[in-house]
Predicted model as a PDB file, atoms N, CA, C, CB and O in Angstrom, pLDDT in the B-factor column:
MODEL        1                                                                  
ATOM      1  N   UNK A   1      88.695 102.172  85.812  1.00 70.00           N  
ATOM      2  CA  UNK A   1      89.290 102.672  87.029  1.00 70.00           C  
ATOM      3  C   UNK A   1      90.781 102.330  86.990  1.00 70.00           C  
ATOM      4  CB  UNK A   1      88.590 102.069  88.292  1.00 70.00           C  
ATOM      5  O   UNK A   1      91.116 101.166  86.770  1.00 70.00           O  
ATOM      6  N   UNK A   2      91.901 103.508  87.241  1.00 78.00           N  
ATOM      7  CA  UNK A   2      92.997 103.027  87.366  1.00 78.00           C  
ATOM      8  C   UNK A   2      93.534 101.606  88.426  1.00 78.00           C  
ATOM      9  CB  UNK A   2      93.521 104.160  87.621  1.00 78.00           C  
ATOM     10  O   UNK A   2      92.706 101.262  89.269  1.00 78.00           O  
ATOM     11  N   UNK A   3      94.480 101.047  88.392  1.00 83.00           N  
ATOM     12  CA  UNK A   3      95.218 100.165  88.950  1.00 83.00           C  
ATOM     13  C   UNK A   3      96.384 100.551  89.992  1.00 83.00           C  
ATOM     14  CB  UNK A   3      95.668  99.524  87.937  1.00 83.00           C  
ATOM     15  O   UNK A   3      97.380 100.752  89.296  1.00 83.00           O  
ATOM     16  N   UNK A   4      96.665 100.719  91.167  1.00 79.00           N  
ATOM     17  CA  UNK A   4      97.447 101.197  91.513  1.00 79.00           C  
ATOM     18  C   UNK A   4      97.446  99.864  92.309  1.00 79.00           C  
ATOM     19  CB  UNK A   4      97.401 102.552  91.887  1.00 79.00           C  
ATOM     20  O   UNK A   4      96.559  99.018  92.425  1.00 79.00           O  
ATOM     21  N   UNK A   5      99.411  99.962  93.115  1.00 85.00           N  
ATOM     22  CA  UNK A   5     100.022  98.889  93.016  1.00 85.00           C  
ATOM     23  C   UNK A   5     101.102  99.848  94.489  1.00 85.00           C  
ATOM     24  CB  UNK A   5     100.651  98.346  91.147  1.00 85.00           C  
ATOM     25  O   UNK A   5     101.810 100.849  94.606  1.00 85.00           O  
ATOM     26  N   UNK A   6     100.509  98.548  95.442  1.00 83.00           N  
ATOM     27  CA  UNK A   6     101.029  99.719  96.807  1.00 83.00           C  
ATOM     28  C   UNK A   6     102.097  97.696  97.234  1.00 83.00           C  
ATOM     29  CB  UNK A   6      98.847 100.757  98.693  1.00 83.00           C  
ATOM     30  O   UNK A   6     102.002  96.505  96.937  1.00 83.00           O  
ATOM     31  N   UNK A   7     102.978  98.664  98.084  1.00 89.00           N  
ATOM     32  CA  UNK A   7     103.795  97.110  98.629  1.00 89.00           C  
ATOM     33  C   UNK A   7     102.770  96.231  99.918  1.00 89.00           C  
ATOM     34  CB  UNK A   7     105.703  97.642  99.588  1.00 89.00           C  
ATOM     35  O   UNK A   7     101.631  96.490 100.305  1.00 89.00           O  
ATOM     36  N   UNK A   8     103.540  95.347 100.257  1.00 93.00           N  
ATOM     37  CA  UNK A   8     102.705  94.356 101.458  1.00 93.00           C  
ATOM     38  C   UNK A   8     102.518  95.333 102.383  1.00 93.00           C  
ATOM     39  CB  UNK A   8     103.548  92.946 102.223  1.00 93.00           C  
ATOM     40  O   UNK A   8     101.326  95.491 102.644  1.00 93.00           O  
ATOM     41  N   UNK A   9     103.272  96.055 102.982  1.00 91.00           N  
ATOM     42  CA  UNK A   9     103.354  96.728 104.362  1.00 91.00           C  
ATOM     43  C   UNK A   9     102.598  97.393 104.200  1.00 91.00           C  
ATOM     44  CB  UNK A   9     104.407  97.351 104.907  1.00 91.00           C  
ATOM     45  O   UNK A   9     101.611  97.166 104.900  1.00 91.00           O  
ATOM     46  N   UNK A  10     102.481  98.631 103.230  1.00 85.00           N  
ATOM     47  CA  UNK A  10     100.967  98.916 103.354  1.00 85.00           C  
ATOM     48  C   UNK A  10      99.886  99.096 102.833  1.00 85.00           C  
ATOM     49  CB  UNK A  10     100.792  99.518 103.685  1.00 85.00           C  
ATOM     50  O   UNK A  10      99.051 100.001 102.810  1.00 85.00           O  
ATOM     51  N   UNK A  11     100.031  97.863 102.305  1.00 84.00           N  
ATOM     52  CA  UNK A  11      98.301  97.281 102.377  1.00 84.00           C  
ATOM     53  C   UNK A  11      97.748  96.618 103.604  1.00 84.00           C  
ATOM     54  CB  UNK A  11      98.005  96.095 101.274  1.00 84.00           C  
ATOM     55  O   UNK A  11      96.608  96.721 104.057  1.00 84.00           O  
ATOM     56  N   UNK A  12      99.311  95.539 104.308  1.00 87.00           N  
ATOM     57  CA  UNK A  12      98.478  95.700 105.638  1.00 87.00           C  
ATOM     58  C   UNK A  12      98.021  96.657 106.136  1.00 87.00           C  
ATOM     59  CB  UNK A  12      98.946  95.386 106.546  1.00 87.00           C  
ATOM     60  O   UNK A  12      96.961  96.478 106.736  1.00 87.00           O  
ATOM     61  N   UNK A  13      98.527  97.885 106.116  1.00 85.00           N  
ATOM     62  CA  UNK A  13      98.486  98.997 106.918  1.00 85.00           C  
ATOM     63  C   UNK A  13      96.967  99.209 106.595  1.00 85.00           C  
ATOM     64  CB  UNK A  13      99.593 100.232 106.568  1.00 85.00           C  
ATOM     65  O   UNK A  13      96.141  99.188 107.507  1.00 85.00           O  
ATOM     66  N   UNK A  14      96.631  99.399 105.373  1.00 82.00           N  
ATOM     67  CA  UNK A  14      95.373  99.927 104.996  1.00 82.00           C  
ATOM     68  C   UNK A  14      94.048  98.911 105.587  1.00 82.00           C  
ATOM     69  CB  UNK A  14      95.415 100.052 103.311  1.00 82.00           C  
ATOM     70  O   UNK A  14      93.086  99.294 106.253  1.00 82.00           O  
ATOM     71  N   UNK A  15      94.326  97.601 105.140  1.00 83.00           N  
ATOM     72  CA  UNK A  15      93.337  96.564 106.281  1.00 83.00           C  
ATOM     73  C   UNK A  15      93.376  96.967 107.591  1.00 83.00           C  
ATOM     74  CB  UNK A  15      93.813  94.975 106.429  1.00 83.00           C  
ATOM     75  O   UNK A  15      92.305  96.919 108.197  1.00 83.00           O  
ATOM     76  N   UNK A  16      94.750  97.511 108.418  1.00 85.00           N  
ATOM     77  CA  UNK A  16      94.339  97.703 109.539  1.00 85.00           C  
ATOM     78  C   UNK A  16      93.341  99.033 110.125  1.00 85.00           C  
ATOM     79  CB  UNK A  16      95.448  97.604 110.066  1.00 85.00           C  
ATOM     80  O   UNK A  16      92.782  99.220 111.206  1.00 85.00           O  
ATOM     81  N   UNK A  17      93.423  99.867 108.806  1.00 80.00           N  
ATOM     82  CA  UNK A  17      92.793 100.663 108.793  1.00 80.00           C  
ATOM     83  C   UNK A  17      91.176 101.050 108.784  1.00 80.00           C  
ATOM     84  CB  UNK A  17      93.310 100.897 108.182  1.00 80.00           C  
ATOM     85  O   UNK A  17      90.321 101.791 109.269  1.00 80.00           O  
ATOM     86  N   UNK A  18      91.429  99.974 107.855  1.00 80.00           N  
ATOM     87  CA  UNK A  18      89.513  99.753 107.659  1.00 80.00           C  
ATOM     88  C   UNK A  18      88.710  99.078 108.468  1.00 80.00           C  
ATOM     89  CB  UNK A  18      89.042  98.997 106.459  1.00 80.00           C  
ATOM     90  O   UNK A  18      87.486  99.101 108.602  1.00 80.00           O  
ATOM     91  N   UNK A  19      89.877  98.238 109.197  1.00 79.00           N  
ATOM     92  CA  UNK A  19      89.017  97.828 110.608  1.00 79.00           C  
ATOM     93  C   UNK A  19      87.657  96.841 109.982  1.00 79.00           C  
ATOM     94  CB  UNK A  19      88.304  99.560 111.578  1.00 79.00           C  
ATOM     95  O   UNK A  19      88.086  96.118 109.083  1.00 79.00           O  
ATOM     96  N   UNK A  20      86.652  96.703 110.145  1.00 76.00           N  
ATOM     97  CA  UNK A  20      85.475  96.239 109.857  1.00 76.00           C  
ATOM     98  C   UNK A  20      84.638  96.935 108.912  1.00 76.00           C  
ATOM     99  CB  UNK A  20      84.886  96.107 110.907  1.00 76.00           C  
ATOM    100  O   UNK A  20      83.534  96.500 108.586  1.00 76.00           O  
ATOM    101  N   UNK A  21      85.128  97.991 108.467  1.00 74.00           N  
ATOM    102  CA  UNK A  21      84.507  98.606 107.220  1.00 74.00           C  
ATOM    103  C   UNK A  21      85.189  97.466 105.925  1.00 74.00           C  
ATOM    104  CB  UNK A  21      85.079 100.535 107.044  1.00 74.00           C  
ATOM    105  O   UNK A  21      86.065  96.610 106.043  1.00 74.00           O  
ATOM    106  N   UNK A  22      84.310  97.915 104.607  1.00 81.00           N  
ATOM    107  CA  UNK A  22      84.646  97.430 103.820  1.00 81.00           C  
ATOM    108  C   UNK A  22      85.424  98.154 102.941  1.00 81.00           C  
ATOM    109  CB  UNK A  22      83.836  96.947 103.485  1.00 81.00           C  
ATOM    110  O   UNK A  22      85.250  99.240 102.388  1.00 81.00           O  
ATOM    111  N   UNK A  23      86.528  97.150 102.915  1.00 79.00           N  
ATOM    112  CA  UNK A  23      88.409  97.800 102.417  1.00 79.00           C  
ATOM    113  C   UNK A  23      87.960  98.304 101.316  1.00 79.00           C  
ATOM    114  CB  UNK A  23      89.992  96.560 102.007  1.00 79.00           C  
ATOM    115  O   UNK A  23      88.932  99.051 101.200  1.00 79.00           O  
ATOM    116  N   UNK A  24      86.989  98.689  99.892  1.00 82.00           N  
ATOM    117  CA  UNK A  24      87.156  99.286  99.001  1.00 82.00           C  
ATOM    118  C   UNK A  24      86.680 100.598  99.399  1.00 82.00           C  
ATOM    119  CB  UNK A  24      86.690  98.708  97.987  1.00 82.00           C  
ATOM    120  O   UNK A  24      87.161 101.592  98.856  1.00 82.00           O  
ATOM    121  N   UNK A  25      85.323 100.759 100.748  1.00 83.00           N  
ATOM    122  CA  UNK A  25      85.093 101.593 100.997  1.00 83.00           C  
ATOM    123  C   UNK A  25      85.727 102.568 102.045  1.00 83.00           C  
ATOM    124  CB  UNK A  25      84.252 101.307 101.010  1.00 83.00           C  
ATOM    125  O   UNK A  25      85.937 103.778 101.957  1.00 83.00           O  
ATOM    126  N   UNK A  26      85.934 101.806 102.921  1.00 80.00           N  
ATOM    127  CA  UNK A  26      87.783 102.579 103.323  1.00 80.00           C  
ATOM    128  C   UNK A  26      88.900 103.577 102.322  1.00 80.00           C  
ATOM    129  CB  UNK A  26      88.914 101.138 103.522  1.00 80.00           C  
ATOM    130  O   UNK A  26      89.252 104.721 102.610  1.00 80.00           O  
ATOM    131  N   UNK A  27      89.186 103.047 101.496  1.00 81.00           N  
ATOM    132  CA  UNK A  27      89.714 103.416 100.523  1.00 81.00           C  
ATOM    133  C   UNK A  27      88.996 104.715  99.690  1.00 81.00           C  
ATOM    134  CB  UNK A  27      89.845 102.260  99.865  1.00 81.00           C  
ATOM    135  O   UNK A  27      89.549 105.799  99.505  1.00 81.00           O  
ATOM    136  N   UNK A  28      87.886 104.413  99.320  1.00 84.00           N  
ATOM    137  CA  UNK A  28      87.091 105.900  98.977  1.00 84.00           C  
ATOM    138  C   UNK A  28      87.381 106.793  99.998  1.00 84.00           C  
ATOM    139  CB  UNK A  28      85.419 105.846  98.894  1.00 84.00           C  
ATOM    140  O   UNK A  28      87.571 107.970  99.693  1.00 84.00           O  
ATOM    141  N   UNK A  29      87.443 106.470 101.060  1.00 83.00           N  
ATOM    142  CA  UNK A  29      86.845 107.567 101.930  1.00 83.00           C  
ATOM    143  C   UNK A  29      88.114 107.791 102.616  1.00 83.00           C  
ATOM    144  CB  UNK A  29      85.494 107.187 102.944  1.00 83.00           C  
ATOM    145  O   UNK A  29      87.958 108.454 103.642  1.00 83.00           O  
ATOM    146  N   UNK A  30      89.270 107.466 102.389  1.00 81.00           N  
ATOM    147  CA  UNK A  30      90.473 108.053 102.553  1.00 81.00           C  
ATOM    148  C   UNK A  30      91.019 108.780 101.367  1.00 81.00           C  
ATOM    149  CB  UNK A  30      91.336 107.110 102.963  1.00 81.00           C  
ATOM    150  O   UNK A  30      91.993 109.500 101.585  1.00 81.00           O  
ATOM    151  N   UNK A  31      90.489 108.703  99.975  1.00 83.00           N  
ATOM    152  CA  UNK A  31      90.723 109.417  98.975  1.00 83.00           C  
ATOM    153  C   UNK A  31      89.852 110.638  99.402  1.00 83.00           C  
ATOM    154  CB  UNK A  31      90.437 108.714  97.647  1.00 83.00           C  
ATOM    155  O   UNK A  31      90.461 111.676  99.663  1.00 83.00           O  
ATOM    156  N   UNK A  32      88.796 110.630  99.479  1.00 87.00           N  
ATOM    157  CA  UNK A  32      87.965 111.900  99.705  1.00 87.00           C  
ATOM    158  C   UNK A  32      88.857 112.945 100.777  1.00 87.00           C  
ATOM    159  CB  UNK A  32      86.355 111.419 100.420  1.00 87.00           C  
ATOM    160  O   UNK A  32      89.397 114.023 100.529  1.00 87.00           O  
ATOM    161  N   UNK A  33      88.783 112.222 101.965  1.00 85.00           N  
ATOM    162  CA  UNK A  33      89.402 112.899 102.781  1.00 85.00           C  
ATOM    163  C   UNK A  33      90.837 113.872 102.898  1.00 85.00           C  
ATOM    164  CB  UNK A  33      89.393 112.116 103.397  1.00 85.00           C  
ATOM    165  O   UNK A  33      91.151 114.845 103.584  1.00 85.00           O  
ATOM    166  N   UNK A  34      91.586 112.966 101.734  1.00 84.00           N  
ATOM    167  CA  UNK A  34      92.815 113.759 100.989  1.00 84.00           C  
ATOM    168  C   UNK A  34      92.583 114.681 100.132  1.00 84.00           C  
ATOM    169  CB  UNK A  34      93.635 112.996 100.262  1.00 84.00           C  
ATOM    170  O   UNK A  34      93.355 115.631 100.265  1.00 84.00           O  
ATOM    171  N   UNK A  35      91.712 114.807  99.172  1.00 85.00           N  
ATOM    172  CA  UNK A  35      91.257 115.633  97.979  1.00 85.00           C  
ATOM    173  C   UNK A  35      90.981 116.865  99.113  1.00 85.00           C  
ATOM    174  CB  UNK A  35      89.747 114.945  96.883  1.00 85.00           C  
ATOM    175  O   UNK A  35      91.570 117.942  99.024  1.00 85.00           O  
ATOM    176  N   UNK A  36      89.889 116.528 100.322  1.00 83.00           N  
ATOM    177  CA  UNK A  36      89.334 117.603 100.914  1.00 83.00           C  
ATOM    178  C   UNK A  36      90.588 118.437 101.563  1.00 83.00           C  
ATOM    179  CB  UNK A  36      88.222 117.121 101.955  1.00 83.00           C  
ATOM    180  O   UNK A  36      90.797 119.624 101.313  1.00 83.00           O  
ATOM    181  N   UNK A  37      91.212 117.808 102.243  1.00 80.00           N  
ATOM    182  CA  UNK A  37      92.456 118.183 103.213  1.00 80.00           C  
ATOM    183  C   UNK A  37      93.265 119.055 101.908  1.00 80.00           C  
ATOM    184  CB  UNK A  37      93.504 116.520 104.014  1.00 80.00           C  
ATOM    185  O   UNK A  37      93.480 120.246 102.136  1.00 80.00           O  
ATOM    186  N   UNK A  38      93.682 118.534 100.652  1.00 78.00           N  
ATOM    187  CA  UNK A  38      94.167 119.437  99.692  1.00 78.00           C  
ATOM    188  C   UNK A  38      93.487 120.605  98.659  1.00 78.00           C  
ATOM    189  CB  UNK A  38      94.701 118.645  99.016  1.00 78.00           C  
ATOM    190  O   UNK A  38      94.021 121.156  97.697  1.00 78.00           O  
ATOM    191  N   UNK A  39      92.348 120.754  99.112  1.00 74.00           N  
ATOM    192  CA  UNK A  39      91.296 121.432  98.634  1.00 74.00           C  
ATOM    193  C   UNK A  39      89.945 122.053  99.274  1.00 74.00           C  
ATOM    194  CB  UNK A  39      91.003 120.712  97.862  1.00 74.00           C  
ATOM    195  O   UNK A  39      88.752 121.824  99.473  1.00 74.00           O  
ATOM    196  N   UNK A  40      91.081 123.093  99.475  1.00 65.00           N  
ATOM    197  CA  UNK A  40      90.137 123.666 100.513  1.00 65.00           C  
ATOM    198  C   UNK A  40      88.848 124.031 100.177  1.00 65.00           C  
ATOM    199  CB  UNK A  40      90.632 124.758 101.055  1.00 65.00           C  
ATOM    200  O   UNK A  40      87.991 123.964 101.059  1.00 65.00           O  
ATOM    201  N   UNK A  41      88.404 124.582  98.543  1.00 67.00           N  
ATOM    202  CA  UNK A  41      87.266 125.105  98.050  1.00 67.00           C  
ATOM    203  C   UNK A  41      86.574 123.993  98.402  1.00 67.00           C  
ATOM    204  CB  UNK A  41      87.207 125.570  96.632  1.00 67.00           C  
ATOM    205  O   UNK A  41      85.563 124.422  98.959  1.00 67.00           O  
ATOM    206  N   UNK A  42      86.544 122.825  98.393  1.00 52.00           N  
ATOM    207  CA  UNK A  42      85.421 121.802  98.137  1.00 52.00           C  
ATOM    208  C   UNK A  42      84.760 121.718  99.609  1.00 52.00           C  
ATOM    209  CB  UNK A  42      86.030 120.205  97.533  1.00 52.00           C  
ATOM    210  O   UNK A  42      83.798 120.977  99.813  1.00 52.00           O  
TER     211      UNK A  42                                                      
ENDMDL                                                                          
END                                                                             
């Protein structure tokens, strides 16, 4: 799996995001949600 490399600010941002979900799965499911939003066929 690639490595990607985001600054402090937002990664807080992204914890604040995930709220009580779990931050890797947060993260899937904000990738999905981008792929979908840029792809409309899927």
């Amino acid at each position: 799996m690639p490595e990607i490399t985001v600054s402090d600010t937002l990664y807080r941002q992204l914890e604040n995001a995930a709220g009580e979900e779990d931050f890797e799965s947060a993260l899937w499911e904000m990738t999905y949600l981008f792929q979908r939003g840029n792809d409309p066929s899927e």
